[in-house]
Residue, then its C-alpha position, 0 to 999 in steps of 0.5 A: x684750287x690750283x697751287x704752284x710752288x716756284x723756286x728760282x734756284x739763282x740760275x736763268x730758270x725757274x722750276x715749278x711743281x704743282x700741289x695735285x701731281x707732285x711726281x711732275x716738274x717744270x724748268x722754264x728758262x728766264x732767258x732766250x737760248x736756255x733749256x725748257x725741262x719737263x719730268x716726271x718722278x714716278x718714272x723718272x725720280x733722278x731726272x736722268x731723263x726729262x724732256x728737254x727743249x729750246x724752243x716752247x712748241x717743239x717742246x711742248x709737242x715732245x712732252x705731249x708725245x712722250x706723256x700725253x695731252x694732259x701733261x701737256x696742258x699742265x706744262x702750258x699752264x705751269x709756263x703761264x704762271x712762271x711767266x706771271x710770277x716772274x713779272x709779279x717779281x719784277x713789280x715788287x723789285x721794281x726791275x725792269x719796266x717797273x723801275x721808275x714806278x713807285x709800289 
């Protein structure tokens, strides 16, 4: 089973983390013009390092180049449920399309 944990951390991103690499984290930005960041604590624990982007494609070419193909599919897998969590929020607080609509 694949388990994400999401933390929005009141800021146009949200970070995620997956259950079988701990040592890998993900901030996908929320808003246009906001920095994608990619890291991997076993090498890089302060973050001082990450991979950092603002656009998704040249983003995801820097995460497979510097760690490789694996961690780029999980970075794109990671990016698909941010984007599902995220709309999932915006059901459940009716925001944004979902505002007029009843649960």
């Amino acid at each position: 089973m694949n388990l994400f944990a999401i933390v929005s951390p009141s800021s146009p991103m949200v970070a995620a983390r997956y259950t079988r690499f701990r040592e890998l984290r993900l901030v996908v930005p929320i808003i246009e013009n906001e920095t994608w960041s990619f890291s991997n604590f076993t090498d890089n624990p302060l973050e001082e390092h990450a991979v950092l982007g603002t656009e998704y494609r040249s983003f995801m070419v820097a995460v497979e180049n510097r760690y490789g193909k694996a961690a780029a599919e999980w970075v794109e897998e990671g990016a698909f449920i941010v984007r599902w969590w995220l709309d999932d929020q915006k059901k459940r607080w009716r925001y944004g399309p979902y505002h007029e609509q009843s649960l």
